[in-house]
FIBA-559868 format. One record per residue (C-alpha): residue in three letters; y, z, x. Coordinates in steps of 0.001 Angstrom, whole numbers, plus 500000, padded with zeros to 6 digits. Each point is the difference from the previous one (the first is absolute). Layout:
// residues N
ALAYZX...
//
This chain:
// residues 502
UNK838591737806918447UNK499967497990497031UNK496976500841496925UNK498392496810498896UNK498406500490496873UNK496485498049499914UNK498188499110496987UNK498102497273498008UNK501807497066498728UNK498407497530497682UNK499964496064500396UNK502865499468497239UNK502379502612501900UNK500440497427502909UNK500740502718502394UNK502691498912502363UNK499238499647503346UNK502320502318501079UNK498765502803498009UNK496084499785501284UNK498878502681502466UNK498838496979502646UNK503565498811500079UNK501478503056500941UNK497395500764502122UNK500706496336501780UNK504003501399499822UNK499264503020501864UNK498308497912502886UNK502715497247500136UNK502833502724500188UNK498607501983502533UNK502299499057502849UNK501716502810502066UNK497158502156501183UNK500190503931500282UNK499234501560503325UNK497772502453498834UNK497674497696498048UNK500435497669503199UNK498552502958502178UNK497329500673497451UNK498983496365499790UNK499853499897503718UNK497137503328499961UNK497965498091496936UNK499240497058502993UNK499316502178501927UNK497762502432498049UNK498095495861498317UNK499625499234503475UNK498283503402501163UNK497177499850496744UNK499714496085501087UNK498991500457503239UNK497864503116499149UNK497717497608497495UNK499610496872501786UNK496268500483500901UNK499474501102495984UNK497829497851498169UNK502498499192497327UNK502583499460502701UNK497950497121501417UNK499140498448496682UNK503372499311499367UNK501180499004503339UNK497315497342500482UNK500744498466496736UNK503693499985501124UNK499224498125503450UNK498339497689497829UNK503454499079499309UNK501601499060502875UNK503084498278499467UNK502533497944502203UNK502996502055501321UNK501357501861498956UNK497734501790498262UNK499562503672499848UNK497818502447502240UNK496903501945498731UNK499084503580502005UNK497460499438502402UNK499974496765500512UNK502168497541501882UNK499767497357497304UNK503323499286498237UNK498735499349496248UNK501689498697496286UNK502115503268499027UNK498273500570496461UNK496665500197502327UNK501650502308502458UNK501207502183497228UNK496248499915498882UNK498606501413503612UNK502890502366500791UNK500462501540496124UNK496505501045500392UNK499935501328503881UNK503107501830498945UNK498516501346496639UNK496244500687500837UNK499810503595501388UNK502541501409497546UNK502322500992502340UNK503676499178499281UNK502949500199497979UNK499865500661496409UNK502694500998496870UNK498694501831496824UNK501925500600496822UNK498526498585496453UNK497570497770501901UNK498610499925503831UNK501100497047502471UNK499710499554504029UNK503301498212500612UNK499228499224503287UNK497691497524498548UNK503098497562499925UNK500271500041503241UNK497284497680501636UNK500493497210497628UNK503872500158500480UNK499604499995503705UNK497423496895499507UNK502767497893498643UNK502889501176502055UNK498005498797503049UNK499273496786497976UNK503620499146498920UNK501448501048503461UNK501625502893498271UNK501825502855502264UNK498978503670500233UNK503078500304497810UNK498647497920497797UNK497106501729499559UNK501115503322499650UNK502280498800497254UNK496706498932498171UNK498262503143500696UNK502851501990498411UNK500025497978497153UNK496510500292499346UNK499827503599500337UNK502855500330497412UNK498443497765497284UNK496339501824500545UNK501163503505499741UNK502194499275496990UNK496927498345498337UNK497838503300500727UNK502598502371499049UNK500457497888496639UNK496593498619499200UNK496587501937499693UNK497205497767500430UNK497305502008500784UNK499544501961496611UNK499390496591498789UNK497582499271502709UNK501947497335501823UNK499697500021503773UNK503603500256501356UNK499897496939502333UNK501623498529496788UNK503220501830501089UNK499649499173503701UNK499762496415499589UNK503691499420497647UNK501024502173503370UNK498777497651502318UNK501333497487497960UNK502937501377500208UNK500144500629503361UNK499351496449501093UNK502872498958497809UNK502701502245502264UNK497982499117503002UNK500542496618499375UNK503255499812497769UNK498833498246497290UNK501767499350496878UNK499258502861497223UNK498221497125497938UNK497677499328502116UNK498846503874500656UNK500520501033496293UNK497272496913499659UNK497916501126503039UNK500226503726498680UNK498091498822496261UNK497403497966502362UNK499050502828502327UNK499921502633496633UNK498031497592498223UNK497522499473503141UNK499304503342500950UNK499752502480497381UNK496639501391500239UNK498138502781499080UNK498775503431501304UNK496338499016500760UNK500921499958503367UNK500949503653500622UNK497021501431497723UNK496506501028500193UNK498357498433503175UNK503505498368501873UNK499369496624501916UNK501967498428502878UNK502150498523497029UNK501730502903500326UNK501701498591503376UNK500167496756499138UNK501741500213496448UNK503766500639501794UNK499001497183502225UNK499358497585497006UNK503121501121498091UNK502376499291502998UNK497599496564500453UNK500719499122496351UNK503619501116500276UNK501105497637502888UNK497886497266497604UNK502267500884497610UNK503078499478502000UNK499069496567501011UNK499152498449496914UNK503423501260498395UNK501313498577502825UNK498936496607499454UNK501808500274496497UNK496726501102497811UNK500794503082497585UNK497227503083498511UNK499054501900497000UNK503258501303498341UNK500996502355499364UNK496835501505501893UNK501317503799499282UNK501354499734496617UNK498186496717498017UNK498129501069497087UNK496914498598501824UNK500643501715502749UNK499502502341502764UNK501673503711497968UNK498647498509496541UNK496305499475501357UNK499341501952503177UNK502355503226499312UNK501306501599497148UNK499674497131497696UNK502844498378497412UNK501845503271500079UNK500491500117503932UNK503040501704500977UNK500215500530503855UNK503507500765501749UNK500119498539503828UNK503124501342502195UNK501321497452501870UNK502827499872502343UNK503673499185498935UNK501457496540502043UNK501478501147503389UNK497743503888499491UNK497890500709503541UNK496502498649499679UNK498488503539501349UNK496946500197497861UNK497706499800503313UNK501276503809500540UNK498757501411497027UNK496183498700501551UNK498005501854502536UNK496759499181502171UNK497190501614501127UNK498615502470502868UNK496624499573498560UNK497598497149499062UNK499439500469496816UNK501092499760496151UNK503852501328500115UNK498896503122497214UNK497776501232502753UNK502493500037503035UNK501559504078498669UNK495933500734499182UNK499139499281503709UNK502931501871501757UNK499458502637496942UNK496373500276501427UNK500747500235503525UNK502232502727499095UNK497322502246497896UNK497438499085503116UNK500056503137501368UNK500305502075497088UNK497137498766498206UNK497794501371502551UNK496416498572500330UNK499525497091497859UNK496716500603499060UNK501120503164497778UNK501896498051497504UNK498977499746496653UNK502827497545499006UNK502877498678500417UNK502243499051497087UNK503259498058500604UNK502471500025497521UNK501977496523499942UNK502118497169498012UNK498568498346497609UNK499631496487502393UNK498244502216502727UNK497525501495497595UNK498915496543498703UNK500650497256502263UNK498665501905503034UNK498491503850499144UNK497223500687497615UNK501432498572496794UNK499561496943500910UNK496041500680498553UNK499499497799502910UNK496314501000501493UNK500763497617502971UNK502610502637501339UNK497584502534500452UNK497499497780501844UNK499018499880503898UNK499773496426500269UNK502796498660497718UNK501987497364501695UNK503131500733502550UNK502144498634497101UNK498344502924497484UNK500305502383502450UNK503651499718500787UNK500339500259496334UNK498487503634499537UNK502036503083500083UNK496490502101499954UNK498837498491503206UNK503116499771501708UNK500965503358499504UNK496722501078501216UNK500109498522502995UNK503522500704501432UNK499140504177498584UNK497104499112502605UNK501456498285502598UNK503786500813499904UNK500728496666500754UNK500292496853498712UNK498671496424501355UNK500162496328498988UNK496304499146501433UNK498180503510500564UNK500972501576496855UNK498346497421498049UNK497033498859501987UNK496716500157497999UNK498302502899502371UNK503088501697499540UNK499572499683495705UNK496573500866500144UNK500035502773502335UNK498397502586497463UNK502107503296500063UNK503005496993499381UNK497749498892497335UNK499294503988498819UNK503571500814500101UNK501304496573498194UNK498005500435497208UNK501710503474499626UNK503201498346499642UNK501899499034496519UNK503341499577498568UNK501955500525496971UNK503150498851498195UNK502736502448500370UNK502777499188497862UNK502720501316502461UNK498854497581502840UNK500064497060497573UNK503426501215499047UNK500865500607503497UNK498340496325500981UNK502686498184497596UNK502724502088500330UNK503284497922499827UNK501270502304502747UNK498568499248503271UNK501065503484501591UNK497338501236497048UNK497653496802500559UNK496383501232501114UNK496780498298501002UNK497572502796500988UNK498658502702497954UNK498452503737500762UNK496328500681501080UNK497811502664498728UNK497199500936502287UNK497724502696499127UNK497551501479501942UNK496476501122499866UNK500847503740499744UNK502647499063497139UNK503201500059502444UNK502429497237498545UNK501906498777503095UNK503067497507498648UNK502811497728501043UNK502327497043498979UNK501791497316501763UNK502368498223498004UNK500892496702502192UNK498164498708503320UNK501750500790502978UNK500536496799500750UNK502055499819496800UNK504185499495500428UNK499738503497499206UNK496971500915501145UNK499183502705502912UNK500046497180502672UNK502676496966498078UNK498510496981501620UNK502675498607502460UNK500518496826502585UNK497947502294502788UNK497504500417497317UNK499913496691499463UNK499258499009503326UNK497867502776500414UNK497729498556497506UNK500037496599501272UNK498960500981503598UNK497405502396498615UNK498352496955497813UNK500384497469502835UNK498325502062502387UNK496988497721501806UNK501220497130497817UNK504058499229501497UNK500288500489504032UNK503337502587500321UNK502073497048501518UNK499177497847496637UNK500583503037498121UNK503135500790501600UNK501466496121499136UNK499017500307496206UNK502044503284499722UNK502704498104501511UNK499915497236498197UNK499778501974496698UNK503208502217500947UNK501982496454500290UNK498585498452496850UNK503570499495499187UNK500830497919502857UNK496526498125500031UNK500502496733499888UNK497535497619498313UNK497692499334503398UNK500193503485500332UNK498142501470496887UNK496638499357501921UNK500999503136501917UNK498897501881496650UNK496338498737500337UNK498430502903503033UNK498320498127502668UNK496583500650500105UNK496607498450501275UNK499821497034498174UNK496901499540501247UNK498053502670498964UNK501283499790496766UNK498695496824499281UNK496602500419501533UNK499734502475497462UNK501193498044497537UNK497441497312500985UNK497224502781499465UNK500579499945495838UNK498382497854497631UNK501929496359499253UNK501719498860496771UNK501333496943498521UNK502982499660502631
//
């Protein structure tokens, strides 16, 4: 790996292009060429594991929002395909519906280091354009690779969140990125896409505090619509804001550390193995990534806590991210409340702990339904429930060593009588190396669990077969990726919802 050295450049310095993070961002996506068989493998379980949350949403509000805005766009062929629907739509639109089906119930892949991503997020907007350009399986998988290794660099090197910048501003110079191997475009034209898609996208937290909104789903979806916006326009010869990293005016000296930014990305040496995509991991649970060790931590201390309604409280001792982004120190009242949105919910440790210590279990509808949040010995126990910042989980949560990498924390429960019952869990077990290291029959496990009632076995059976081959897919073939399902009832449903502009 090489260490690129990122920092603020005034006007006057005329900062080659060479030396600008963008361009060797662009570099790493125009050299990625020979592909490794493990990330190939991995890539294969990421469409597999989109596809499964896809399916599992398509009857979800937000889900249908975006998909009837995107069949608002039909195109001619080629086109690209939208889940649920039969229509074959412009790819930035399809990128639009199937970024948010795959994003909305919190429920795939995700890296963590000095700032938070979802990689998979690159996914349905590089798939949009490979079936618009005719592009191979191989094709895409070469773009999926690519994007993975550019957005896991970026979150290992660049914190965003401490400045309150949502970190779709990393996923969409991945996407960028991405398209550019997909589609083997000059390193010009993606170092200008790259700036474009940065410039577009950054955002701010808003969207993951307090009371969360839909937005939540749909931000991904945006970034990967903006991203293959981007492409085009630099493909047509126009150029961005540069350098959009380094300027003096720009994104370090006015959105993150200021004029005396100095950020170090790794990126990977000419010829090096793009295997980035390893270092990520998904999720057995729907729900905020911190809280995937809390609720396999809780199903674990089930039995010993005995009955529920002798607790006093429950403390849980976490990282620093846990403790304010979902637990207690956020001061956000809305995650102690009965009838905060889905979006809220999913994003609070106290209520998510409280129900899998109830339930021992864990679901993507039931778990989150609003009889379920207001049920009131939930509601008794939940409000029982706080965190703190433990300074050996937040060490442990950026440790440089992943063998000593943790995302979970311990839980105190004491009891009415003053018993103290405790327990920790440092990784999910879903985790690489976890209890239970998700694997290709977990995978598919997963996928046939979510597409239960939605994707008939047969139609089930020819997605997993046509995800095992995504190598050998050729362009016609990528539609295999999209489940069958009743089209149907997906749009009468669809037809139920209020209409917009389109």
């Amino acid at each position: 790996m090489i260490e690129h050295h990122v920092r603020v450049h005034p006007s006057a310095d005329r900062l080659p292009r060479e030396d600008q993070l963008a361009w060797k961002l662009a570099s790493v996506a125009t050299g990625t060429e020979e592909l490794d068989a493990g990330s190939t493998a991995m890539a294969v379980n990421r469409v597999i594991d989109n596809a499964s949350v896809a399916v599992a949403s398509l009857l979800r509000r937000p889900v249908a929002v975006a998909r009837a805005q995107a069949t608002a766009h039909r195109t001619a062929a080629p086109g690209a395909s939208v889940f649920g629907s039969r229509s074959r739509v412009s790819p930035e639109w399809a990128a639009w519906a199937n970024g948010t089906a795959v994003r909305e119930l919190d429920f795939h892949d995700t890296y963590l280091a000095a700032d938070y991503s979802h990689p998979g997020d690159n996914i349905p907007p590089l798939l949009a354009v490979a079936q618009h350009t005719g592009r191979t399986g191989a094709d895409l998988l070469r773009g999926i690779i690519a994007a993975y290794e550019i957005h896991v660099a970026l979150v290992k090197g660049i914190c965003l969140h401490e400045h309150r910048i949502d970190h779709v501003a990393h996923l969409s110079a991945a996407t960028a990125g991405g398209l550019g191997a997909l589609l083997r475009l000059p390193t010009e034209t993606v170092y200008q896409a790259v700036q474009q898609a940065v410039h577009t996208t950054t955002a701010t937290r808003q969207s993951r505090k307090g009371e969360i909104s839909s937005w939540k789903a749909y931000a991904p979806a945006f970034a990967g619509k903006a991203a293959i916006e981007a492409v085009d326009r630099a493909m047509r010869g126009e150029t961005s804001p540069s350098p959009v990293y380094e300027g003096e005016d720009g994104f370090l000296a006015w959105m993150l550390d200021g004029p005396d930014s100095d950020y170090t990305v790794l990126l990977p040496e000419p010829g090096e193995p793009r295997r980035a995509i390893l270092d990520t991991y998904t999720k057995e649970h729907s729900a905020e990534y911190q809280a995937q060790a809390i609720i396999d931590l809780a199903r674990r201390l089930r039995e010993k806590a005995g009955p529920l309604d002798q607790v006093r409280s429950i403390v849980l001792h976490t990282s620093h991210h846990t403790h304010h982004v979902i637990g207690s120190g956020a001061n956000d009242p809305q995650k102690y409340d009965p009838t905060a949105s889905r979006e809220t919910l999913d994003h609070s440790v106290p209520y998510i702990f409280a129900v899998a210590l109830e339930d021992g279990t864990w679901h993507h509808e039931r778990s989150y339904a609003p009889d379920r949040a207001r049920r009131p010995g939930t509601v008794e126990l939940w409000q029982k429930i706080t965190t703190v910042e433990d300074p050996a989980w937040t060490r442990r949560y950026h440790d440089p060593d992943p063998e000593r990498r943790a995302f979970g924390g311990r839980a105190v429960i004491t009891l009415a009588d003053g018993t103290v019952i405790e327990d920790e869990l440092a990784l999910a077990d879903a985790h690489p190396a976890g209890a239970r290291p998700f694997d290709r029959p977990a995978y598919t496990g997963k996928f046939r669990t979510l597409a239960e009632g939605v994707v008939t076995r047969s139609a089930q059976d020819a997605f997993l077969d046509s995800a095992a081959r995504l190598a050998e897919l050729s362009a016609a073939d990528l539609g295999g990726l999209f489940p069958a399902v009743d089209t149907e009832a997906v749009a009468a449903f669809d037809a139920s919802l209020p209409k917009g502009l389109f």
